[in-house]
VEXFINU-125024 format. One record per residue: residue in one letter; x, y, z of N, C-alpha, C in turn. Coordinates in steps of 0.2 Angstrom, whole numbers, padded with zeros to 4 digits, always signed. Layout:
! residues N
aXYZXYZXYZ
...
This chain:
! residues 339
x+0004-0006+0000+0000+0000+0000+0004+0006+0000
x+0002+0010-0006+0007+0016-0006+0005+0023-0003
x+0009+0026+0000+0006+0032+0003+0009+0039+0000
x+0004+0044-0002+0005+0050-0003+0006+0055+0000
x+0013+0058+0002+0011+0065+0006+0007+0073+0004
x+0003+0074+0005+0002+0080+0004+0006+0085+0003
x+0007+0090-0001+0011+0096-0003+0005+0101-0005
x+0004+0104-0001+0001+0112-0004+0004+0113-0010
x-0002+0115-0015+0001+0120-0020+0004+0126-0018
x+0006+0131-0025+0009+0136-0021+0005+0141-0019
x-0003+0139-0021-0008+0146-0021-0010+0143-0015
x-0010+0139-0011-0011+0137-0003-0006+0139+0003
x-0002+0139-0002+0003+0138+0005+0005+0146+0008
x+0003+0154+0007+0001+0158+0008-0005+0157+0015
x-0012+0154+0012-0013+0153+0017-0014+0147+0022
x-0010+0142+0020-0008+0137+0026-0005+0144+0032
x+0001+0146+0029+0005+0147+0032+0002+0153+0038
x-0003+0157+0035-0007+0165+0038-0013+0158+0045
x-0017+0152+0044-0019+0146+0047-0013+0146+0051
x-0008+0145+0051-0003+0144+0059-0002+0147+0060
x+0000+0154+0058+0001+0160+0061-0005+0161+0068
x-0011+0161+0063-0019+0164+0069-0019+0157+0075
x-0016+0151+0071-0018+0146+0079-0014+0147+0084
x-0006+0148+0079-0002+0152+0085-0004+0161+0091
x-0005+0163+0086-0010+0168+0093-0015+0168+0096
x-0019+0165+0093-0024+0162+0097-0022+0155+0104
x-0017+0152+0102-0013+0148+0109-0011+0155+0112
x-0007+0158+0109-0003+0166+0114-0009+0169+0118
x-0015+0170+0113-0020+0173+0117-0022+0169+0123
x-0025+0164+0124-0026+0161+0130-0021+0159+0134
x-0014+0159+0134-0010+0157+0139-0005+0163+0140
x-0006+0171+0135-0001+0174+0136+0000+0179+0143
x-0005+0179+0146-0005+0182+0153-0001+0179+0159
x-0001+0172+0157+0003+0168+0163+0009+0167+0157
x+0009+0167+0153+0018+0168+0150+0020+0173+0152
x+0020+0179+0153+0021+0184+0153+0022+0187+0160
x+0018+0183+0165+0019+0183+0173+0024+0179+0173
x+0028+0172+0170+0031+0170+0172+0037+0171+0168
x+0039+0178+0164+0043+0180+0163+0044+0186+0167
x+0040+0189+0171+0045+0195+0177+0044+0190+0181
x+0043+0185+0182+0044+0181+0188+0052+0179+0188
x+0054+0177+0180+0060+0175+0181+0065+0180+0181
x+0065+0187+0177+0066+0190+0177+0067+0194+0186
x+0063+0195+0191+0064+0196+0195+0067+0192+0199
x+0069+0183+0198+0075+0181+0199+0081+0179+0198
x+0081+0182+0192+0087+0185+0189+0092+0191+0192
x+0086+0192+0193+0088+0200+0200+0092+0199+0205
x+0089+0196+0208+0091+0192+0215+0086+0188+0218
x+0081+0188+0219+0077+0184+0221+0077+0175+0219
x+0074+0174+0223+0076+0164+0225+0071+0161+0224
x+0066+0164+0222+0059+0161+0221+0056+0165+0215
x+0048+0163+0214+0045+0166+0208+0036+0168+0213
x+0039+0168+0218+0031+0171+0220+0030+0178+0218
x+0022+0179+0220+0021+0187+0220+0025+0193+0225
x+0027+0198+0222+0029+0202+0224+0025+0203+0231
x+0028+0202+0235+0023+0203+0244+0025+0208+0248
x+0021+0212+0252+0024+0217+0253+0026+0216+0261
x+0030+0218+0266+0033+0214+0274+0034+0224+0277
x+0030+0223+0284+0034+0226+0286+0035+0227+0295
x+0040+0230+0296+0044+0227+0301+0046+0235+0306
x+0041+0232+0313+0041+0239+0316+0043+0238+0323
x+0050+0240+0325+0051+0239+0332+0052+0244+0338
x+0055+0244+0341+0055+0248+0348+0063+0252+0347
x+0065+0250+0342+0073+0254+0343+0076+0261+0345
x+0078+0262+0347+0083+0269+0349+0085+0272+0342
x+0086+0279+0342+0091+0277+0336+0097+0278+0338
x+0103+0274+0332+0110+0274+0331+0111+0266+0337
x+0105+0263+0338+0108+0256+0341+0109+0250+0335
x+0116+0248+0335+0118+0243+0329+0115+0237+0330
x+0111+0235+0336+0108+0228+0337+0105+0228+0332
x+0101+0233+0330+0093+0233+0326+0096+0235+0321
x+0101+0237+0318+0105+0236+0312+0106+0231+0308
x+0108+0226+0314+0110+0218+0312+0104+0216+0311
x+0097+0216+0315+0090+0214+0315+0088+0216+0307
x+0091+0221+0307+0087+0224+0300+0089+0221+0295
x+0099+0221+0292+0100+0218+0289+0099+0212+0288
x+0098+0205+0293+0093+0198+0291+0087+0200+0289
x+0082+0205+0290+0078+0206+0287+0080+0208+0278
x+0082+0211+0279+0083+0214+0270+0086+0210+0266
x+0090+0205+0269+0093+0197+0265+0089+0193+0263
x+0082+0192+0268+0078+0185+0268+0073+0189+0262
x+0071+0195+0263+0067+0200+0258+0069+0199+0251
x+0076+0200+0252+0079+0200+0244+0080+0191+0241
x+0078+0189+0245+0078+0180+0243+0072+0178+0241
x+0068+0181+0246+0058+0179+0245+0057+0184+0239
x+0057+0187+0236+0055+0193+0231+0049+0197+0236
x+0052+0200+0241+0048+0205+0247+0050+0211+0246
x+0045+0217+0246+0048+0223+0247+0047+0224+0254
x+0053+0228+0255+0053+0226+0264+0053+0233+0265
x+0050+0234+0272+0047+0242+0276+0048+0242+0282
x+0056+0247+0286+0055+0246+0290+0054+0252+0295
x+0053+0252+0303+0051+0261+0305+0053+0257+0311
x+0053+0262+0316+0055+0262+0321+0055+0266+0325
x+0053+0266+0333+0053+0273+0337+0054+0270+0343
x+0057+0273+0350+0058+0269+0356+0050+0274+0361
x+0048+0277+0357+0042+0279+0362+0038+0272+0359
x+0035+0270+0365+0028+0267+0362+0022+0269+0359
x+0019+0273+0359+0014+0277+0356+0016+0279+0349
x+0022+0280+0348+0025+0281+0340+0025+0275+0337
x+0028+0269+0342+0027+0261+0339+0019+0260+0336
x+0016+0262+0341+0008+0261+0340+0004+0263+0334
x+0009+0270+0331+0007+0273+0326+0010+0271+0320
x+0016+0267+0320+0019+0265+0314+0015+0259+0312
x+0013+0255+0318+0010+0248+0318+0002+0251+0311
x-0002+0255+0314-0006+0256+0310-0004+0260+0304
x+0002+0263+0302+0002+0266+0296+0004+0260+0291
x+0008+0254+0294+0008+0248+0290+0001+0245+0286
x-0004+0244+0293-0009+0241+0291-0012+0245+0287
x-0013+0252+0285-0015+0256+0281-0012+0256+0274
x-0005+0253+0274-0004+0253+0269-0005+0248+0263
x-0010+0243+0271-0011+0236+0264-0006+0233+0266
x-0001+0231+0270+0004+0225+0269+0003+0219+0270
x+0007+0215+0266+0005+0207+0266+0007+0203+0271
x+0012+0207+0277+0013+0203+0284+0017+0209+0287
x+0016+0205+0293+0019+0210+0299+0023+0208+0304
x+0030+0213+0305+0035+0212+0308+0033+0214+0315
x+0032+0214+0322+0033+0217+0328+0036+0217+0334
x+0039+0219+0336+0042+0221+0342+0039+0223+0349
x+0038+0219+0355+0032+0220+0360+0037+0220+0367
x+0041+0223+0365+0044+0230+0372+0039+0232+0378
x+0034+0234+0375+0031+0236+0383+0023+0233+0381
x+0021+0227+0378+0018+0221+0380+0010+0225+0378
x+0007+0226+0383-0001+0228+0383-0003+0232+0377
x+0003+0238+0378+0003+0244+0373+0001+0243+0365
x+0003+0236+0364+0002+0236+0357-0004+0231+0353
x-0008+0229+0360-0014+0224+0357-0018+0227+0356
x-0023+0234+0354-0027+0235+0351-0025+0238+0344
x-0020+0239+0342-0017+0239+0335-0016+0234+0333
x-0013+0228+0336-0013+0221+0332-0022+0218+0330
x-0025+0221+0335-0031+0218+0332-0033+0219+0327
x-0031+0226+0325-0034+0228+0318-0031+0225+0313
x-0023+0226+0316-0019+0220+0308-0022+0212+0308
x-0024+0208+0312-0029+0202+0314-0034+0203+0311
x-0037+0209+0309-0046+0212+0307-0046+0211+0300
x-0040+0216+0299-0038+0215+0292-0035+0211+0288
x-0034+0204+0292-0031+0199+0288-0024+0199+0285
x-0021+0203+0291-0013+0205+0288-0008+0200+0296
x-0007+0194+0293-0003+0190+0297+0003+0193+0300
x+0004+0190+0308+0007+0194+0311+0012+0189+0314
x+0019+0191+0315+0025+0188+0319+0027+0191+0323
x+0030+0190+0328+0031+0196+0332+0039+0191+0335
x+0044+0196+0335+0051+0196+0335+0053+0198+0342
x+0060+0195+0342+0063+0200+0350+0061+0199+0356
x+0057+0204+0357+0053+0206+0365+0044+0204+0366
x+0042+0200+0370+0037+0203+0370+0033+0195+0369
x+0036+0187+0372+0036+0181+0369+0029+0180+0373
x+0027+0184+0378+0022+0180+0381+0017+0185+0381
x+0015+0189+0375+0011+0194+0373+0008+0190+0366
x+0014+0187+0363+0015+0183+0356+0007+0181+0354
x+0005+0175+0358+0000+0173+0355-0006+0177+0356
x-0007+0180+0364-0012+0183+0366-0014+0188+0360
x-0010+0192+0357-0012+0196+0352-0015+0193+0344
x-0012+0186+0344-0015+0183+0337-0006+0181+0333
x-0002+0183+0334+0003+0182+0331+0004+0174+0329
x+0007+0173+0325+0009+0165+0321+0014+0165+0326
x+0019+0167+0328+0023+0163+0332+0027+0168+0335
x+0031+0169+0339+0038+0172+0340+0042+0171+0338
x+0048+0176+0337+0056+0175+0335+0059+0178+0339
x+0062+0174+0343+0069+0175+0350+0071+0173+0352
x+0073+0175+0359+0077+0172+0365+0072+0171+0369
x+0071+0166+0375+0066+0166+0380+0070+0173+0386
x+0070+0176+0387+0073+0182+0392+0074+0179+0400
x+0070+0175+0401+0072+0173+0407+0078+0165+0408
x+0076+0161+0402+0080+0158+0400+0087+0160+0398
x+0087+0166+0393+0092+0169+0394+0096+0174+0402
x+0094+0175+0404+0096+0178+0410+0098+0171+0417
x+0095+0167+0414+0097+0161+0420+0104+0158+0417
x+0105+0157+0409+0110+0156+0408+0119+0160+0410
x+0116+0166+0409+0118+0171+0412+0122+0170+0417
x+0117+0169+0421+0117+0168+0430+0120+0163+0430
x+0120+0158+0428+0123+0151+0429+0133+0152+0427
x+0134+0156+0420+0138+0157+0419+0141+0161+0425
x+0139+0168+0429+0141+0170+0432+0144+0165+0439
x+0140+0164+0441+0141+0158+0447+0146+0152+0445
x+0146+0146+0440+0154+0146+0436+0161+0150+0436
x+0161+0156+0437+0165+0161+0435+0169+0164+0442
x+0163+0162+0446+0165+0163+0456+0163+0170+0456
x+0157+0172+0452+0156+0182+0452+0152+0179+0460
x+0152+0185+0463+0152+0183+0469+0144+0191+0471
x+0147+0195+0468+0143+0204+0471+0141+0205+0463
x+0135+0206+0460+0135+0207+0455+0130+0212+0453
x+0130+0218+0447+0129+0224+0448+0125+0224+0441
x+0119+0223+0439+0115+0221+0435+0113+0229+0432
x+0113+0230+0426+0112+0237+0424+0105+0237+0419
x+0100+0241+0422+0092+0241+0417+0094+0244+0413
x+0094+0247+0408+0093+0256+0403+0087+0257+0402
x+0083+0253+0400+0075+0254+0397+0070+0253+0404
x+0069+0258+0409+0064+0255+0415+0055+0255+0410
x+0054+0247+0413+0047+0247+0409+0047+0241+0403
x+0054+0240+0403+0056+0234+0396+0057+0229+0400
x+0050+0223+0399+0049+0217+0401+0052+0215+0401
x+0058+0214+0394+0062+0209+0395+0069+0209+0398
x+0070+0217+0395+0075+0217+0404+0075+0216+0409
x+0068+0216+0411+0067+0214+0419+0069+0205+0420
x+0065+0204+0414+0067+0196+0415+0075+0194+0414
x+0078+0199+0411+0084+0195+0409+0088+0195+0417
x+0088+0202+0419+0091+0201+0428+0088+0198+0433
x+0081+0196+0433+0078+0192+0439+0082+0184+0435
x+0080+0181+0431+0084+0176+0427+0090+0176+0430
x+0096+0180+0428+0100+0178+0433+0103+0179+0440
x+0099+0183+0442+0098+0184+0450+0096+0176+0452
x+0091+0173+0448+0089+0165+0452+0095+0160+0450
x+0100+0162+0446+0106+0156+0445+0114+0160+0449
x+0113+0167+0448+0119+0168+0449+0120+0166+0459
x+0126+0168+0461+0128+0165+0468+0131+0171+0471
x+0129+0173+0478+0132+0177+0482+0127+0183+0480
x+0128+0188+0481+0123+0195+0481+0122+0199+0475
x+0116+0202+0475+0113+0204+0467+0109+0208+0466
x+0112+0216+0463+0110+0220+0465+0105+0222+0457
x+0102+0226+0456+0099+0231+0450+0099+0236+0452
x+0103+0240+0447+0104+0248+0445+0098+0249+0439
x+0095+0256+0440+0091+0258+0434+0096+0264+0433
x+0096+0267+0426+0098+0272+0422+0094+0270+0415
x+0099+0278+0412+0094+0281+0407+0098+0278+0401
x+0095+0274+0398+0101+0272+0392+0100+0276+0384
x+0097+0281+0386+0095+0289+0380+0102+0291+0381
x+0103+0292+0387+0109+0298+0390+0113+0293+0392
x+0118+0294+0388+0124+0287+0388+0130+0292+0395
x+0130+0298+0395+0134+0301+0401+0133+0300+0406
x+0126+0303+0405+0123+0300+0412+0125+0294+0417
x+0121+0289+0410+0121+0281+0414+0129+0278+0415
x+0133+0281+0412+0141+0282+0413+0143+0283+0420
x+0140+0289+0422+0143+0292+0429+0136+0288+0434
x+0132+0285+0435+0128+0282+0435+0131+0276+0440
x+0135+0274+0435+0136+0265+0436+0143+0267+0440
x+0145+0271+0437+0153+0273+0442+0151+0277+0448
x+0148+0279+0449+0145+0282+0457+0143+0276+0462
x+0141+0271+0457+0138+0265+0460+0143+0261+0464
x+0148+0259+0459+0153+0255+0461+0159+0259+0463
x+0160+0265+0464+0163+0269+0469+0160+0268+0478
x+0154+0270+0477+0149+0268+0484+0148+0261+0488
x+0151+0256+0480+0150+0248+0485+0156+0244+0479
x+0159+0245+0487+0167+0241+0487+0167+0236+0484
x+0160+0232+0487+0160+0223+0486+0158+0221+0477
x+0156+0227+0474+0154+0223+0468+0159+0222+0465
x+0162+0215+0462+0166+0213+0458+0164+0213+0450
x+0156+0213+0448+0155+0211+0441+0149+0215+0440
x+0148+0219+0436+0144+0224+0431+0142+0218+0426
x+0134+0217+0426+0131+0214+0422+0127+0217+0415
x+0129+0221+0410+0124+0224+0404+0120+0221+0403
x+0113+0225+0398+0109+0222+0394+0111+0223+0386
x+0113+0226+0384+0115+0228+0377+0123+0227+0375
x+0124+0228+0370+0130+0232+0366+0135+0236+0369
x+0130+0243+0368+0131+0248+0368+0131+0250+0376
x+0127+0247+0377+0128+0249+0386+0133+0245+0390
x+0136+0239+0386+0141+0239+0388+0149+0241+0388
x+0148+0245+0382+0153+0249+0380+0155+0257+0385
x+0146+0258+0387+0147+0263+0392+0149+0260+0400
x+0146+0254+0401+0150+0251+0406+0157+0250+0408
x+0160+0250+0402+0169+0248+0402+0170+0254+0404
x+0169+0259+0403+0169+0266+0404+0168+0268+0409
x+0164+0268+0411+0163+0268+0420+0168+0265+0425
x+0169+0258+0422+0173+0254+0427+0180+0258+0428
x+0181+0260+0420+0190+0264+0422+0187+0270+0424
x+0183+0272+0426+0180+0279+0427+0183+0278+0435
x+0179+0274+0438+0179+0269+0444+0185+0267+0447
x+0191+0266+0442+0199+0264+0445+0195+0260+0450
x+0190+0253+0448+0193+0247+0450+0192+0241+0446
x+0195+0235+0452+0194+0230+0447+0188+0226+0446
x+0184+0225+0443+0176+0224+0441+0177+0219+0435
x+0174+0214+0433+0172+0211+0427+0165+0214+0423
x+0166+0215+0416+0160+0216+0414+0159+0213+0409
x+0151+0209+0411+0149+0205+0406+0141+0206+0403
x+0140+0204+0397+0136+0210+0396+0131+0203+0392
x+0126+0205+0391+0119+0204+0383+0121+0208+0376
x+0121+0203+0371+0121+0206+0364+0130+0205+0363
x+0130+0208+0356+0137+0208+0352+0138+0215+0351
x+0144+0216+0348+0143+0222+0345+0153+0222+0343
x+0155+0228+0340+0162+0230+0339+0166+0229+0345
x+0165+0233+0349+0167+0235+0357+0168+0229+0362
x+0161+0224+0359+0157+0220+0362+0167+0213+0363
x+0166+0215+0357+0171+0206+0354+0178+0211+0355
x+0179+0216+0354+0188+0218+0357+0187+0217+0364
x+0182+0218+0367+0183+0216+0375+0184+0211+0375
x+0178+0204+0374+0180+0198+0374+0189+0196+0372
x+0191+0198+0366+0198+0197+0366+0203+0197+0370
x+0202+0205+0373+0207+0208+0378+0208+0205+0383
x+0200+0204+0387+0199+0199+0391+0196+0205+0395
x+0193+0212+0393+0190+0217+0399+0183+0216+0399
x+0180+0208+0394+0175+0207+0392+0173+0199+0396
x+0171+0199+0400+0171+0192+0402+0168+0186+0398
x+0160+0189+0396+0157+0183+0393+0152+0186+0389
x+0150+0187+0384+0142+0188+0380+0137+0186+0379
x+0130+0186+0380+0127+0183+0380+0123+0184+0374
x+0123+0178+0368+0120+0181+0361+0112+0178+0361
x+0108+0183+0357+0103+0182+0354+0102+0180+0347
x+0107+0182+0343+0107+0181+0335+0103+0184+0331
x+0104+0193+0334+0098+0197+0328+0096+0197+0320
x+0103+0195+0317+0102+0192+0312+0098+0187+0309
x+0097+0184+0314+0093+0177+0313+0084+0179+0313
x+0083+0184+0321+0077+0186+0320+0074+0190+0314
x+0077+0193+0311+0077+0199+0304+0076+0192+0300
x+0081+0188+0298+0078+0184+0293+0074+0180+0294
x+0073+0175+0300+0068+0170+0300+0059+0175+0300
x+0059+0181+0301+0055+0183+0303+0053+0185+0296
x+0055+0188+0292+0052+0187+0284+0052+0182+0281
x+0059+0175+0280+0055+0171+0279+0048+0165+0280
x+0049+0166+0284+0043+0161+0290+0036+0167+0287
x+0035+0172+0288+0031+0178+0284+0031+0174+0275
x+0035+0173+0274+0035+0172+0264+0031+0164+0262
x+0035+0158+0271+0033+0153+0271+0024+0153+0273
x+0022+0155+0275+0015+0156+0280+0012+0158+0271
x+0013+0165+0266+0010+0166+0263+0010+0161+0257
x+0016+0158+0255+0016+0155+0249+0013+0147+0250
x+0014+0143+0257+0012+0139+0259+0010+0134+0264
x+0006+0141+0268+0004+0140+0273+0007+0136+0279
x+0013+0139+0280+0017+0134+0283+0022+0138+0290
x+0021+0135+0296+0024+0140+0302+0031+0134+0306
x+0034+0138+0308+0038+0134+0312+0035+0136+0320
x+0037+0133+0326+0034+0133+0333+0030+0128+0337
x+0028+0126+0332+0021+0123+0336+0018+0126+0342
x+0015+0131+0340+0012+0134+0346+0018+0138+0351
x+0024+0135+0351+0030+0139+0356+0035+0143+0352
x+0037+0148+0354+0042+0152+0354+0046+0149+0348
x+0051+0154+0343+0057+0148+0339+0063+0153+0341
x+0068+0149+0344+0072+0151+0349+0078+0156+0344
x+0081+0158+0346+0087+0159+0341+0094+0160+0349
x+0093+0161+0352+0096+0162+0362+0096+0158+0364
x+0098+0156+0370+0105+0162+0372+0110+0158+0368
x+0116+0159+0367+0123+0156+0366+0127+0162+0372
x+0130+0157+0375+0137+0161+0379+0144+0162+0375
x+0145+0165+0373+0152+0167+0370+0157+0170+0374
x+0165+0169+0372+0169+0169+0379+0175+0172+0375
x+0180+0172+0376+0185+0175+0373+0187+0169+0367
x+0188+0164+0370+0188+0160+0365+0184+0159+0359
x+0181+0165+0356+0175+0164+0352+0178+0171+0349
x+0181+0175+0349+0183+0182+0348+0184+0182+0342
x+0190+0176+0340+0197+0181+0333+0186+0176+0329
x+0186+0170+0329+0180+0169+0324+0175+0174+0323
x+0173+0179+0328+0167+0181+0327+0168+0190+0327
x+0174+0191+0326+0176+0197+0324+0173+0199+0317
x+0174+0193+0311+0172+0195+0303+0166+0197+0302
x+0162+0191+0307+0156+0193+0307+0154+0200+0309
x+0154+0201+0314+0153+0206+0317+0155+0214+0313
x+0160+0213+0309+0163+0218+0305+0158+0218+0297
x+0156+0215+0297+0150+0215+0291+0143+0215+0293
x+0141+0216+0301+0135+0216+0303+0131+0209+0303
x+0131+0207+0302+0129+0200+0302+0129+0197+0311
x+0132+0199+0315+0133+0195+0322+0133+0200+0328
C-alpha cells in the first residue's frame, strides 16, 4: 500500500501558512497572561530573588533607639531574607511606644502582606494588632514581647526566651566565682530586661543588685554606674543588657579605678575587642540576624504555603554564651553586621 504526502500548491501555501500563524496567537491569546507573569517572575529572579512568588509586601516595626547597631543587624537579616523571598521590605522604628503604635497602624494602612513586631512594653500594642488580625494581615512578632505573642493573634515568635536567657547568664556567672554582681536596666518598663536580671539573680551565687539608668543619655548612665561601684566596694561584676551599654559600662569601670568584670547581653564592635582583651568576660547572644531573617522568611513561608515553624511555642534563636575563645571567629562577622 502506497502512501501519498500532501504538498500544498503554491496558491495554498500563503494561506496554510497565515492558518498557523492565527492558531499560534490564538494559543498566545489564551496562555499569554501567565507567559508573561512568568517571565517577570523569572526576570525578578534573575535579580536576585530565589523564588518566583508574587511580589509581597513585609513590614517590620520595632521599639529601637536610634544609632543602636543591634537593630541594624535585625534589620540587615531582614533585608537578606526579603531579597531571597522577592519581598519589598518596610521598615520604621521609634523607642516611644505610642510612636510604635502609630507605625504599627500606618503599616496596616498601607495594605501590607505581613507584619514584623516588636512588644517591648507588652499591653501597649494589642489594640493595634487587632486591627492588623481584622484586616487579615498575618502577624510575627520578633525579639521582645514572647508571652504577649499569641495573646495578640501572632503565628509565632522569634527570639530568646529572656528569662531563660538571664538564668544562663546567672549560671555562667556563678561558674566564674562572680560573687557581688551589679545588674544594669537602661529601658525602666522593658519586660524583658526585667526578666533577663531576675533570670540571673535566680542562678547567679552570692549578692545581686539592679541599678536603673537612662540608656538615651549614655553620660549619664556612665557616671551612674561609676557612682555606684565607687559607693559599694563589694561589687566585683557589672552585668549589661546591650551592646552599647556595655561599651558605656567599660567606661565607667575605668571611670571607677577598680577592678570589676563586665559581662554583658548582645554583640557588637566593642562587644568582641573586650572579649579578646579579656576586659570582656562573657556575652550573652541572641542572634539578631537570625530574627530579621527567620522573621520574613517564615512571613513568605506562611503566605506562599501555609506553613509555620513553633508549634504553638516560641522559635528560639538564644541564648549562646560566647567567651574569649570565640573572639578572633566572630570578629568577621561582626565587622560586616551579620553578628
Amino acid at each position: 500500500m502506497s502512501t501519498t504526502r500532501f504538498r500544498p500548491s503554491r496558491r495554498l501555501r500563503p494561506v496554510c501558512a497565515a492558518l498557523v500563524l492565527l492558531a499560534a496567537v490564538a494559543g498566545c491569546s489564551s496562555t499569554g497572561g501567565l507567559r508573561a507573569e512568568q517571565a517577570r517572575d523569572r526576570a525578578a529572579a534573575a535579580a536576585g530573588a530565589a523564588v518566583t512568588t508574587p511580589r509581597w509586601k513585609v513590614a517590620m516595626v520595632t521599639h529601637a533607639g536610634a544609632g543602636d547597631a543591634f537593630w541594624d543587624t535585625v534589620r540587615k537579616g531582614a533585608e537578606q531574607a526579603a531579597a531571597k523571598d522577592n519581598i519589598t521590605f518596610l521598615y520604621s522604628n521609634d523607642a516611644q511606644t505610642q510612636n510604635q503604635v502609630q507605625l504599627v497602624q500606618a503599616a496596616i494602612d498601607q495594605k501590607v502582606d505581613g507584619l514584623l513586631v516588636t512588644l517591648a512594653k507588652g499591653d501597649a500594642l494589642g489594640d493595634v494588632l487587632g486591627k492588623a488580625k481584622a484586616a487579615g494581615i498575618p502577624v510575627i512578632t520578633i525579639n521582645s514581647g514572647q508571652e504577649y505573642s499569641a495573646r495578640f493573634g501572632a503565628l509565632t515568635h522569634i527570639g530568646q526566651d529572656e528569662t531563660t536567657a538571664g538564668q544562663a547568664a546567672g549560671a555562667e556567672l556563678a561558674a566564674r566565682g562572680r560573687r557581688n554582681v551589679l545588674c544594669v536596666i537602661h529601658e525602666q518598663g522593658n519586660v524583658g530586661q526585667e526578666q533577663r536580671c531576675s533570670g540571673a539573680q535566680s542562678k547567679a551565687a552570692g549578692s545581686f543588685q539592679v541599678l536603673y539608668v537612662d540608656g538615651v543619655n549614655m553620660p549619664d548612665a556612665r557616671a551612674a554606674i561609676s557612682a555606684k561601684l565607687q559607693a559599694d566596694q563589694g561589687i566585683d561584676t557589672v552585668l549589661t543588657l546591650s551592646g552599647p551599654m556595655a561599651a558605656t559600662g567599660l567606661q565607667a569601670v575605668q571611670d571607677a579605678r577598680r577592678t570589676v568584670e563586665l559581662d554583658t547581653f548582645d554583640l557588637g564592635t566593642q562587644v568582641v575587642a573586650g572579649l579578646k582583651s579579656g576586659s570582656v568576660g562573657f556575652a550573652v547572644d541572641q542572634q539578631p540576624y537570625l530574627q530579621g531573617y527567620e522573621g520574613v522568611d517564615l512571613l513568605w513561608l506562611y503566605r506562599s504555603n501555609l506553613d509555620m515553624l513553633g508549634g504553638g511555642k516560641p522559635v528560639l534563636t538564644g541564648p549562646q554564651i560566647l567567651t574569649r575563645d570565640d573572639a578572633d571567629a566572630l570578629a568577621e562577622y561582626v565587622a560586616r553586621g551579620t553578628r
